[in-house]
N, C-alpha and C positions, 0 to 999 in steps of 0.2 A: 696792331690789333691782336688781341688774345686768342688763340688757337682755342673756341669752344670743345672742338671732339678731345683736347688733352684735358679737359674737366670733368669729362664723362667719367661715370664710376670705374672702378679698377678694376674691373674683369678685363678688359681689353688689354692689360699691362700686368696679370697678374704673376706670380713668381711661380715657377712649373713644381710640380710636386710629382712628378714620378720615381714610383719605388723600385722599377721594374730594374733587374741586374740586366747590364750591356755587356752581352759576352764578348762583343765585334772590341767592347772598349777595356775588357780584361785582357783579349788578345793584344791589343796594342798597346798595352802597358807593359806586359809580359817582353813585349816587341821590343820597346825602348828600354827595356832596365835588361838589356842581352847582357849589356857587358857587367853590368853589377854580377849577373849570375853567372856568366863565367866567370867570374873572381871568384864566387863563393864556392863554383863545380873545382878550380883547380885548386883551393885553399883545401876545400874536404878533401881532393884526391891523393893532394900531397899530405896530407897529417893520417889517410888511410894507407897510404904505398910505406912511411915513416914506420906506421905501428907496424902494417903486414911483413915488412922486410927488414926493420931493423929492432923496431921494441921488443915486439911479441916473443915467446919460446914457442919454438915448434915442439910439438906433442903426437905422442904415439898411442895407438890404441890396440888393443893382444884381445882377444877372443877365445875363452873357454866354456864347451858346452858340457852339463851334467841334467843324466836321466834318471831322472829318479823312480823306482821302484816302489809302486803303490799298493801291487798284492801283498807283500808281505809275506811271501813263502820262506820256506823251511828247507833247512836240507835234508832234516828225518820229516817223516810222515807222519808228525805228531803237532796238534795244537801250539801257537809260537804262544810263551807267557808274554811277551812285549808285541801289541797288535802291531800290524804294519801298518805303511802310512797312508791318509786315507787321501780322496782322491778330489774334495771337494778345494773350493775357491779360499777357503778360510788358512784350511792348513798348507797350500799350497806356498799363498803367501809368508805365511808363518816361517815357512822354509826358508823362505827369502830375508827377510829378518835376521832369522839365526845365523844364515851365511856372511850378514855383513852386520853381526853384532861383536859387541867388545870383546866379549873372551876367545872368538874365534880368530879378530886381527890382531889381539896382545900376542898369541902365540904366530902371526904371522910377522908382528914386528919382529921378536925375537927370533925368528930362526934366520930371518933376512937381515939383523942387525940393521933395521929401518934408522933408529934414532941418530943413526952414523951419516945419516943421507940429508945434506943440505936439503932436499926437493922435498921432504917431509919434515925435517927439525927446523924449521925456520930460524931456528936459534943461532944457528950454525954458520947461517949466512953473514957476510958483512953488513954493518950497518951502513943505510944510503951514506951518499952527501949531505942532504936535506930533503927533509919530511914537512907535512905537517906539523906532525906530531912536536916535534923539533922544534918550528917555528911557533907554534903555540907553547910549548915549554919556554921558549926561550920571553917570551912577551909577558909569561906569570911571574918569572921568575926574577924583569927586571920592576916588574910592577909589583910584587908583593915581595920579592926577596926568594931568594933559595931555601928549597923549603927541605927541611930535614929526613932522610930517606929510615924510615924504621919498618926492617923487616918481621913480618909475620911468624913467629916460634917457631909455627906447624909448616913452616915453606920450606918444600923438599924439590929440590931443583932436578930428579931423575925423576920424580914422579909427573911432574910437570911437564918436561919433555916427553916425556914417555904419552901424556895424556893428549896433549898438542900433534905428536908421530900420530896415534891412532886416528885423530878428529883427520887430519889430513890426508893420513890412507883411506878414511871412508868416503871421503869428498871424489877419491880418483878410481873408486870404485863403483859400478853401477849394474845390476843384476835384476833381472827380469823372468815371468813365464812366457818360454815362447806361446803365440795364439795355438790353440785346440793341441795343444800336447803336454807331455810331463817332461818337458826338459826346459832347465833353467842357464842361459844363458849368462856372464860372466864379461864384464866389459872393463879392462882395466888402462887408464890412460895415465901415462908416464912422458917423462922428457926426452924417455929413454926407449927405444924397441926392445932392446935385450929386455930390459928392466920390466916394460908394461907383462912383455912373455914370460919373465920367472915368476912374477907377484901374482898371476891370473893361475899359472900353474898350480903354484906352492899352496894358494888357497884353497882352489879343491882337492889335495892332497889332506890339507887339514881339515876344510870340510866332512871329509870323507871318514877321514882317520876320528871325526871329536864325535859322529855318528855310532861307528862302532863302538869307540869307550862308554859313548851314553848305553847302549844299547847291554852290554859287557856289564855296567853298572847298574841297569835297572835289573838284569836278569842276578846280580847278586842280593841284591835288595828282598829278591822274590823268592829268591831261596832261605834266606835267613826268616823273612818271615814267615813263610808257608810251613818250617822245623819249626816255629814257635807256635805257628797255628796249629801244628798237627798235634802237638804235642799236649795242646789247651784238649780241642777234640778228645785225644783219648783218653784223657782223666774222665773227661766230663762224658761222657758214651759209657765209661767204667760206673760210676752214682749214677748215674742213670737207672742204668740195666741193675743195679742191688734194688734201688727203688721197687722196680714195677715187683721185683721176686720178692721183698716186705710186702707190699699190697695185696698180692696174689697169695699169702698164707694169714693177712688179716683177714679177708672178707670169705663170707661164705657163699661163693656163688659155683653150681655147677657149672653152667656154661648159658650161653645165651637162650639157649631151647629152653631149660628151667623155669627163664625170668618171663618168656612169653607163655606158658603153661598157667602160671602163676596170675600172669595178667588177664588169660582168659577165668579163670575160677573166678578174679573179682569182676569183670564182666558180667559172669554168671548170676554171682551175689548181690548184683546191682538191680540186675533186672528181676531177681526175683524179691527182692527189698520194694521196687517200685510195684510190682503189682499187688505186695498183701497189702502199701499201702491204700491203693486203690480201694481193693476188697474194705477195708477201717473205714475209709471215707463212705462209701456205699453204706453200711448197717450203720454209721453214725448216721446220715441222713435217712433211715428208715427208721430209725430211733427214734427222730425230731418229728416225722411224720404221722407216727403213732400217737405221740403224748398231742400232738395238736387237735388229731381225730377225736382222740377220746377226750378231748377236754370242750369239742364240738357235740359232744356225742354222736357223731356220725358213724353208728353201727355196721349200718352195707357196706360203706367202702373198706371200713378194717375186714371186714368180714373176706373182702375181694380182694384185699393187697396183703394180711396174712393168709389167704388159701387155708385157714383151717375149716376139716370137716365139721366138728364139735360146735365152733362160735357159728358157722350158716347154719345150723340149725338151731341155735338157740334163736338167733336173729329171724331168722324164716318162722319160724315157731311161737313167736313174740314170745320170749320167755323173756320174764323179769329183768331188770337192770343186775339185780344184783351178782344175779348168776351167768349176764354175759359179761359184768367188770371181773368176775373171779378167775370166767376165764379170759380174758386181757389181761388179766395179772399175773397168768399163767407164762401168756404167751408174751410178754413182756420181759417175763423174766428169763423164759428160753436168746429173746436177741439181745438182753446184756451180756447172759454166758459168754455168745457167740462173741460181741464186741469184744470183752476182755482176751476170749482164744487168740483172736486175730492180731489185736495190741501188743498182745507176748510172744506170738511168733515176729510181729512187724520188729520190735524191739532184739532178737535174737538173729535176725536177717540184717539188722541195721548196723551192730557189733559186728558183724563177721565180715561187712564189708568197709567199715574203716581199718579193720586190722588188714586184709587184704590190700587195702588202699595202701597204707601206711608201708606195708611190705616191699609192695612194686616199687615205691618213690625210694625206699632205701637202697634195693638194688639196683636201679635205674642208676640211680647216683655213685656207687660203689663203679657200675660197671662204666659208668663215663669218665670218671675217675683213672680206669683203668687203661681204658681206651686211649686217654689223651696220655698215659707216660706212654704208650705203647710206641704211640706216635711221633714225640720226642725221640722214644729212643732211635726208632728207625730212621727221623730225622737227621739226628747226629751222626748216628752208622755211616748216612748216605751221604752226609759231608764230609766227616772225618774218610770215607774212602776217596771222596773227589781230591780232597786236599793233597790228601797221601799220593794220589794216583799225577798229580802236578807237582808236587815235590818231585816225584822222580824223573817226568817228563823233564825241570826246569833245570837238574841236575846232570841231564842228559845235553840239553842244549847249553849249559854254561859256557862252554869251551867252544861252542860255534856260533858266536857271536859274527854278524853279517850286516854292512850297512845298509840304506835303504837306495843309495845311490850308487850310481858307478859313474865316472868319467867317458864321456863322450866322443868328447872331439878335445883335443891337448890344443894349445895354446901355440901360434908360429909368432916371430918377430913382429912386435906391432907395427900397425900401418900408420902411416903419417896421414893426421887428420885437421892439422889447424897447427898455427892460423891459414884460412883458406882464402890466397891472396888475391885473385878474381874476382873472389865475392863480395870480398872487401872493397876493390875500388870499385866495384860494380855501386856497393850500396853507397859507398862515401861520394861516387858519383849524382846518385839520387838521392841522396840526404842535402849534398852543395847544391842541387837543382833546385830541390824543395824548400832549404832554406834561404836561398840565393830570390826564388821565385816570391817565396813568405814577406822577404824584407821589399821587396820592388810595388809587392800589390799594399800593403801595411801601411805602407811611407805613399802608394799612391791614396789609398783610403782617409788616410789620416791626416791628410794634407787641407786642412780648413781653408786655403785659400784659390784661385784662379791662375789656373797654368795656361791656358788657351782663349780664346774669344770664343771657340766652339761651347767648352765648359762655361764661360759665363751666360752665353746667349742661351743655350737650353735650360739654364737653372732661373731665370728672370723672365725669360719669355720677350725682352728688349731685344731691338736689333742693336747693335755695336757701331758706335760711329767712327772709334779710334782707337789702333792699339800704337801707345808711344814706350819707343824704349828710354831708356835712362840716361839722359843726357849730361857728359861729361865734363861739370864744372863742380866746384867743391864749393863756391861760394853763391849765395842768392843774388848779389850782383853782378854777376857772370852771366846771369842767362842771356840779357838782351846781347852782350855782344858775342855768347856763343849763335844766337838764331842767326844775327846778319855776318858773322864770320863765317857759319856753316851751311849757307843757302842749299847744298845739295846734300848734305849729311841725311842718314837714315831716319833720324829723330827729326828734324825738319819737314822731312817728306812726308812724315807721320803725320804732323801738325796740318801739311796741306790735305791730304787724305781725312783727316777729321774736319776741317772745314769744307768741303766737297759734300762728307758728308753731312754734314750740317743744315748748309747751306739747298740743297735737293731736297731735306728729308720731310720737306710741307709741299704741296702742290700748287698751291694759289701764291704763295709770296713767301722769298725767305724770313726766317725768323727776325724780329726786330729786337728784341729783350730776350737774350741768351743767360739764365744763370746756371751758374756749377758749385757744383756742391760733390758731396763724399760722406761717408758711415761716419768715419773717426777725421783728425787731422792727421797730416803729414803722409795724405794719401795721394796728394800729385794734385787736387784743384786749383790751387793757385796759380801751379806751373804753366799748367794747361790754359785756366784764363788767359793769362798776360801773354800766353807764346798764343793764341786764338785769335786775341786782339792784336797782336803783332801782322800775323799773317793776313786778319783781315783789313788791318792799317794799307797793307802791300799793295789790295787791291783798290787803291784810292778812293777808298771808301770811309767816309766820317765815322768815325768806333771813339767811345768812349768808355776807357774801363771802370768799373766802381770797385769800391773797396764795402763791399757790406759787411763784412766782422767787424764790427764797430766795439766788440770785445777785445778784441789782440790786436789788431792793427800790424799787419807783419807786413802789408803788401810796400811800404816804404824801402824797406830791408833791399828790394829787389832796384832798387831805382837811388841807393845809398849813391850821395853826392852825385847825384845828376840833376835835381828836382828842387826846389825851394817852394815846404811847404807852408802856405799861406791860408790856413782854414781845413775844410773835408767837408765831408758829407751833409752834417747834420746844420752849418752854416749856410749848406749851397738850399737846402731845401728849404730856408724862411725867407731865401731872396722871391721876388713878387715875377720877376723875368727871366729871360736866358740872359741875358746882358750884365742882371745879377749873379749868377750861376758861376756866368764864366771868368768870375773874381777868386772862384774860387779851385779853378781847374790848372793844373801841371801839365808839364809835357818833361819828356825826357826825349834829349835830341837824338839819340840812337833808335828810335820810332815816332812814327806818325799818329801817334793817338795820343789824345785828351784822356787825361787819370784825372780821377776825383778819390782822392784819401779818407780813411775813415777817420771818425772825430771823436772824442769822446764825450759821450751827453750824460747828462744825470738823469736823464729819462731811459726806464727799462727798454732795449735794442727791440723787442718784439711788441712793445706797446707802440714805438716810433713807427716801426716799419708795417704797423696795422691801421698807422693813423690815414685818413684823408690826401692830408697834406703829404704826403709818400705819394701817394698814388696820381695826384695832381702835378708833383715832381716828376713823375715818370711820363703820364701826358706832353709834358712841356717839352722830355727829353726828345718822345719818338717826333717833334715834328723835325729836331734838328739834327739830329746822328739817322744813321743808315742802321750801326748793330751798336747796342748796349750791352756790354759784357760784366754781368756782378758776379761777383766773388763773394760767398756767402760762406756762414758758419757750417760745422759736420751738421747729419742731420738727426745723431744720437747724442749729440752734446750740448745743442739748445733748440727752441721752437724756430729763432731765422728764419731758415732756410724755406721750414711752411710756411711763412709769411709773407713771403719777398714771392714765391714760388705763385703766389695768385695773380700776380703781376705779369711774371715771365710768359713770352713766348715759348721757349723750348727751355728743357731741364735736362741738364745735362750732367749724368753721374759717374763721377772716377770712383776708380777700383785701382788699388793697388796689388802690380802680379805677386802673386803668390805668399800675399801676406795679407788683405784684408781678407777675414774669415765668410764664408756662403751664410752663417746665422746674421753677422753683421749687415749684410747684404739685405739679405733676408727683411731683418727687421726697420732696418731705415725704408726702403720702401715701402715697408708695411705702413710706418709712419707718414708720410707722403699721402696714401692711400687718406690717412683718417682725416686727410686737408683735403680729400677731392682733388688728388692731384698724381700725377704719376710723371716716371722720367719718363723724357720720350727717347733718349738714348745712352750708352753703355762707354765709358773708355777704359778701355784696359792699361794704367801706364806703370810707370816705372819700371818696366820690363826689362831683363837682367837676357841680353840674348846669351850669351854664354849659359845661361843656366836654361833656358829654352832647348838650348842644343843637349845639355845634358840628360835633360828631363824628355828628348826626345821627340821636342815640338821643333825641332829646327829647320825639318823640311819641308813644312808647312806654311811659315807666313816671309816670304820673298825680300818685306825690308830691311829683315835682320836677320834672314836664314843663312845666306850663304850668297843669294841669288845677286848680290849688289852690286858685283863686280861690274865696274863701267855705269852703274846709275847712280851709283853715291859715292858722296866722301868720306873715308872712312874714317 
């Protein structure tokens, strides 16, 4: 009867998906690959003791300190022409610079004849045994031929060493500002202690020494120019001063008092220029007033805005027109007199102050004129004396030329500073750790297949019915008479331990219809059938194995010459009875069970075993066998295995150790799932115990740990 709760949907069997890191199972990995990593801690220790004690050149380091001088004083009490140095972050470094620039070590190579020194003329040394370089010449030169060596015109072989000495003296050279102060420290590392202490010396000797010739040669530089300058100056202060004394007997100006005298009179003449014109405007507008009056005839008011006695009384008097127009005519012509006086004065005031005007702007101009060579000259005076007065200063310091630094602290025997051979196996110790550790967890990471029952059981969420190791015949018809040759062997005992579990793993009635199946072939199902059916044959119990790959048909291979076969599978299912059936069943004398072979049909294998007639076939089986054991196709190689698996009481899925992959896994039960169908158990086989022990699981599983002594054969 079909096990309905293994129908149920696949949650209950579904494959674990947790992402969560097992640090308990990084430590045990760490645990088991101990010896890988001490291989990798003594391999680094040893290639680090090799370089620290026999490759390496031990190296010396010389120490010279220089203070540098940032006032910039003088030994006379006079202005320095070359400022001193100053005291920011810019020119500090600069300093630094200069100290380990090219023309300071060209003259260091040369007074220490560096180029004479293997340890900086590379040239000098013998050539390896083998190189790279070597080896990759020698590969061009059998693959394209020897190639013609044509040297460069301009290749000058001292200039080259020479430039090669220097790049390498700067490499063993290293100079710094010490924190919060003005002194520059000096670090020079050699092969040599004598050698690091002369080189570290001798350069701030020439440090020192290329200072004061700068310093020696700027102050020449400032004398030659400042004789040129001075000398420009006094011509030009000499035309100058004739200038201003030509100007000073062209123009005719008393003195400045004059020119504001001057300026006042046309002030004067301004102002009184604008009042006659006033006055003009005034009698023209009494002018206009009159001729209007009288052309109104309005007598009273002429009467009242000339004020004359004569016209009020003609007008008060009512005297005739004519003889008050004669007197309007009168007094008419007394205010044109007055108009014209006023005109010829306004016009004689108005000359007198453009001439005026015109005067001041001449001399105004004359005297700015005058002003500005005044200023020139005094200008130049005042340079031509500065210049002069630094020419003598700079002629005075020539000869006391001082550098900006002085020496420190001198240079003792270098110290020996590397290679620093504790540190070294110190770190080659932690580099073999880390790498040694790197390759243990990588290789365990990486490992797409199942090393443990623990590992498959938490990745599938199955319990494990069997873990079988690799049982030792080279041939597929070996196995039956290794099971009944090896009754207590490890692998044997395995086969019982998976029937145990098996056979418990329902609670109402053992399984009746057992199939097995696997991801891929040649994962151990077969094996595990016919040794399942063997051991269940043991228990004198009716077992019939089936052959359902009715694709490959391998399972005869295992029963080669012991069996005469007479039909299979797909002939037994169109007999009407078991009496029919068993026309077509084998036995092999080295077991107690009925085989039924696969056949080959012309009917597609998953159309067969979906048919009716399959499943009426399997009824007929369970009345007469106790266990039916099929042997089925993988379950990512064809549909089978779901087909057959609707059938089955219990499904039973092998894994091969440490080589069928978790996605394989994975996805075959996934497929299972989309039949409604799930394994109900796990075996772990082909298990390699020696590789168990290596990988570190060997203490763990009893039948092929270690533990067998006295319970099995080995």
């Amino acid at each position: 009867m079909l096990q309905d709760n293994r129908r149920q949907a696949s949650s209950s069997s579904a494959v674990g998906n947790d992402d969560t890191i097992d640090l308990v199972g990084l430590v045990g990995a760490i645990w088991r690959g101990k010896f890988t990593i001490l291989l990798f801690v003594l391999s680094a220790m040893l290639l680090g003791g090799v370089y620290a004690f026999v490759v390496a050149t031990p190296t010396y380091r010389a120490t010279t300190s220089l203070a540098l001088e940032v006032e910039g004083g003088s030994i006379l009490n006079i202005d320095a022409i070359i400022p001193g140095m100053s005291s920011d972050d810019q020119t500090l470094n600069t300093e630094i610079e200069v100290l380990q620039s090219r023309g300071i070590l060209k003259q260091l190579v040369a007074r220490l004849d560096l180029t004479a020194d293997p340890e900086f003329n590379t040239a000098l040394l013998p050539p390896p045994i083998i190189s790279l370089d070597q080896i990759a010449g020698g590969i061009v030169d059998t693959v394209l031929g020897p190639e013609d060596v044509v040297l460069d015109p301009g290749y000058d072989p001292e200039a080259t060493a020479l430039n090669d000495t220097i790049s390498a003296l700067r490499d063993a050279i290293y100079a710094e500002i010490h924190p919060e102060t003005y002194v520059i420290n000096i670090w020079v590392t050699t092969e040599s202690a004598a050698k690091s202490q002369e080189i570290a010396n001798t350069l701030a000797e020439i440090y020192i020494a290329d200072q004061i010739d700068q310093e020696f040669a700027a102050t020449e530089t400032a004398v030659t120019w400042l004789s040129e300058r001075v000398a420009e100056l006094e011509m030009e202060l000499l035309e100058r001063e004739n200038a201003m004394k030509s100007m000073r007997t062209e123009i005719d100006l008393i003195s400045i008092e004059g020119l504001e005298a001057l300026n006042r009179q046309f002030i004067d003449a301004r102002e009184r220029a604008e009042a006659a014109a006033a006055d003009v405007a005034l009698t023209e507008a009494r002018q206009e007033q009159i001729a209007e009056l009288r052309a109104a005839g309005n007598y009273e008011q002429l009467a009242e805005i000339l004020d004359d006695p004569t016209l009020s009384n003609l007008v008060e008097g009512d005297a005739d027109s004519e003889a008050i127009e004669a007197r309007l005519d009168v007094l008419a012509a007394r205010v044109d007199a007055n108009l014209t006086r006023q005109l010829q004065q306004l016009q004689t005031l108005q000359d007198s102050v453009a001439r005026l005007e015109g005067e001041v702007e001449a001399q105004s101009e004359d005297l700015v004129r005058l002003q500005q060579i005044e200023r020139e000259v005094q200008a130049t005076r005042t340079l031509y004396e500065t210049f002069l007065t630094r020419l003598k200063e700079a002629t005075v310091q020539r000869g006391l030329a001082q550098a900006d630094s002085r020496v420190l602290s001198e240079a003792i025997p270098g110290q020996y500073i590397s290679p620093k051979k504790p540190l070294i196996l110190a770190l080659s110790l932690i580099l073999g750790a880390g790498l040694g550790i790197t390759v243990v967890l990588v290789r365990q990471f990486l490992n797409r297949g199942f090393r443990s029952a623990e590992e498959l059981e938490n990745e599938t969420a199955l319990p494990i019915f069997g873990q079988i190791p690799i049982m030792p015949f080279k041939r597929r018809d070996q196995l039956i008479s290794y099971l009944n040759d090896k009754p207590s062997s490890a692998a044997v005992e395995a086969i019982r331990n998976l029937r145990t579990s098996l056979l418990l793993s329902t609670s109402d009635a053992p399984p009746q219809i057992i199939m097995s199946t696997s991801s891929l072939p040649a994962e151990g199902k077969t094996t595990m059938a016919i040794s399942l059916a063997h051991n269940l044959g043991g228990l004198n119990k009716k077992v019939l194995l089936i052959e359902g790959d009715v694709r490959r048909r391998t399972l005869n291979s295992y029963f080669k010459g012991q069996v005469k076969v007479k039909g299979g599978l797909i002939s037994a299912m169109r007999a009407e009875s078991m009496d029919g059936i068993s026309n077509f069943l084998v036995r092999d004398p080295r077991m107690d069970v009925d085989i039924l072979l696969g056949e080959k049909s012309p009917q597609n294998a998953a159309d067969l075993f979906s048919s009716d007639r399959f499943e009426d076939f399997l009824s007929e089986l369970r009345k007469h066998y106790d266990h039916v054991v099929i042997d089925t196709p993988p379950v990512l190689v064809v549909p089978d295995a779901r087909v057959i698996g609707q059938h089955a009481d219990t499904i039973v899925f092998n894994v091969a150790w440490n080589r069928t992959s978790r996605v394989q896994v994975k996805e075959a039960l996934r497929l299972l799932r989309t039949a409604n169908l799930s394994a109900d158990g796990m075996v772990l086989g082909q298990i390699d115990p020696a590789g168990m022990k290596r990988y570190g699981y060997g203490g763990k599983y009893g039948s092929y740990a270690g533990y067998d002594s006295g319970y099995y054969d080995t």
